[in-house]
C-alpha positions as CSV (number, residue, x, y, z in Angstrom):
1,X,0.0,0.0,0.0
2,X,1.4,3.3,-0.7
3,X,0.8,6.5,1.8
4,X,-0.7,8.5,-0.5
5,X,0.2,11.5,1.6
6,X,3.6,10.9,2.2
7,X,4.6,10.3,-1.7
8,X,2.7,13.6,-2.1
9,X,4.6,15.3,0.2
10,X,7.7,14.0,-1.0
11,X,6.9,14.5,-4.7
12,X,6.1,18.5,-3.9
13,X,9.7,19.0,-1.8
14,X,12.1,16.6,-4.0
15,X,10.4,17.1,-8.0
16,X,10.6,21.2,-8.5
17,X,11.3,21.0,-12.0
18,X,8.5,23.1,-13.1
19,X,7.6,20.9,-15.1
20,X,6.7,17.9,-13.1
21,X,3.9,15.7,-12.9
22,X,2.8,13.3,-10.4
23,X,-0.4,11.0,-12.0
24,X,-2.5,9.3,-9.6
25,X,-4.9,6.2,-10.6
26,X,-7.2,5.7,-7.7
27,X,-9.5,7.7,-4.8
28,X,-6.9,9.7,-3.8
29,X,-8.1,11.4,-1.2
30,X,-5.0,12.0,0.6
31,X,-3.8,13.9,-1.5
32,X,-3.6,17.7,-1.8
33,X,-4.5,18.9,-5.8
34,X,-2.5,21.6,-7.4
35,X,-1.6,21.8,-10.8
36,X,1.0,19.7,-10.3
37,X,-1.0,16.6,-9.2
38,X,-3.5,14.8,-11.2
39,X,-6.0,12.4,-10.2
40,X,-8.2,10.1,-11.8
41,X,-10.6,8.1,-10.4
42,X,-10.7,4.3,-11.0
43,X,-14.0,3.3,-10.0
44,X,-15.6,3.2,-13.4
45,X,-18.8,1.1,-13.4
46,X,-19.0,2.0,-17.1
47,X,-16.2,0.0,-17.5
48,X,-16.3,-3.0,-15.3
49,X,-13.0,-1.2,-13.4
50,X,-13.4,-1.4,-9.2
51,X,-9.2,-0.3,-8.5
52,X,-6.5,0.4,-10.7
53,X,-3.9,-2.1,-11.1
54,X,0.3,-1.3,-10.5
55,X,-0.1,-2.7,-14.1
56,X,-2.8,-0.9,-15.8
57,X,-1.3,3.1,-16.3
58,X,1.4,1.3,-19.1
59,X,-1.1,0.1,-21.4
60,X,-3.5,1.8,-23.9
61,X,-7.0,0.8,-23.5
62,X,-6.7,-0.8,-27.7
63,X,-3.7,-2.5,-26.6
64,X,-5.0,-5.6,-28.5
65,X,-3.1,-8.0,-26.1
66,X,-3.9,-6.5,-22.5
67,X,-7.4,-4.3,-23.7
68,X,-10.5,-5.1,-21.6
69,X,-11.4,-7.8,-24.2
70,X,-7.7,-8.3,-25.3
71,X,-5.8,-12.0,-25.8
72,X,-4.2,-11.7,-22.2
73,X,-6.9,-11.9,-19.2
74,X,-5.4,-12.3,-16.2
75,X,-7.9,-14.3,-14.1
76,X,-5.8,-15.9,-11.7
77,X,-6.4,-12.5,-9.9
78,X,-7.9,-13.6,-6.4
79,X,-7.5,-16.7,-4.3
80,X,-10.9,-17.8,-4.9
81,X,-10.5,-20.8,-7.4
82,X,-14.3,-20.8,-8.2
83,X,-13.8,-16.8,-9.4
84,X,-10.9,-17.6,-11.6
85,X,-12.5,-20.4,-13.1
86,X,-15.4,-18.6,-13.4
87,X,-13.2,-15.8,-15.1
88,X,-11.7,-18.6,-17.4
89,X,-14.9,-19.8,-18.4
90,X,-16.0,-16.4,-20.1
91,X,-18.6,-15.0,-16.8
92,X,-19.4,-11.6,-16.9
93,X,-15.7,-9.9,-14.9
94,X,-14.7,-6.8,-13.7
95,X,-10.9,-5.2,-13.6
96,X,-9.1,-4.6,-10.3
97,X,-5.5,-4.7,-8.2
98,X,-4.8,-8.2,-7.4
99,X,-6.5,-9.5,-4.6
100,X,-9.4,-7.5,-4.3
101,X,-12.6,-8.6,-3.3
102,X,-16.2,-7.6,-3.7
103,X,-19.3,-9.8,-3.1
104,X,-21.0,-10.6,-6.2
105,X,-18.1,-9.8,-9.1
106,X,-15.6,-11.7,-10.2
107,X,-11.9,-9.8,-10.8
108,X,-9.3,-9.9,-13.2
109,X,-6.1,-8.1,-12.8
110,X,-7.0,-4.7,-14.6
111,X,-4.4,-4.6,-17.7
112,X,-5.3,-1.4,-19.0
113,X,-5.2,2.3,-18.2
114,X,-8.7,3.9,-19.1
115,X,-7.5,7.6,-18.5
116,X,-4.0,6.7,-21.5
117,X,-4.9,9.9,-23.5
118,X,-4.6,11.6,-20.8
119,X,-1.1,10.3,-19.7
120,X,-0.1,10.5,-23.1
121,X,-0.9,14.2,-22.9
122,X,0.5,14.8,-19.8
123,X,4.0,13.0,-21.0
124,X,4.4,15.7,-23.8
125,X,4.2,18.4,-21.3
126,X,6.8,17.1,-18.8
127,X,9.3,16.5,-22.2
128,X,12.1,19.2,-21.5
């Protein structure tokens, strides 16, 4: 777990090139907003997503081997066997860190990064 406060503290005294960025996937709460901080939420129903994933902010959401529907489902996401076979067997799933757990959905390991044009954006403006 990362102390969302901390890193933000650290971030604002040890990162002052002007130009820096610190992107945060998640309900960030913590953390104090300034125009050096963005924040996007990852509870997107719309989406099937219930937590971002240390994996998902490197992939596009068309990455055609990670996407949502992509070649590359990572079921074996939780320690429930029935959820991963139920995962395997094509049930309805929705996208989260490993190991999290919600009574009535089945989780796979979210692969993708919903908010990539954004980050993609954000890159070019940090570029020196």
């Amino acid at each position: 777990m990362i102390e969302a406060n901390a890193l933000n503290k650290y971030f604002d005294h040890h990162f002052t090139y002007s130009k820096s960025k610190l992107v945060c996937y998640g309900e960030n709460r913590d953390f104090t907003l300034t125009a050096k901080v963005e924040s996007y939420s990852m509870q997107r129903d719309d989406l099937r997503i219930s937590t971002a994933s240390h994996m998902s902010p490197l992939f596009a959401p068309d990455n055609r081997y990670y996407e949502q529907y992509g070649e590359k489902i990572i079921c074996e996401n939780s320690t429930s066997t029935s959820d991963v076979e139920a995962c395997n067997q094509g049930e309805q799933t929705w996208f989260s860190a490993w190991g999290y757990i919600e009574k009535g959905r089945i989780h796979a390991r979210l692969t993708w990064n919903p908010f990539y044009t954004e980050l993609e954006k954000t890159m070019k403006t940090v570029a020196f």
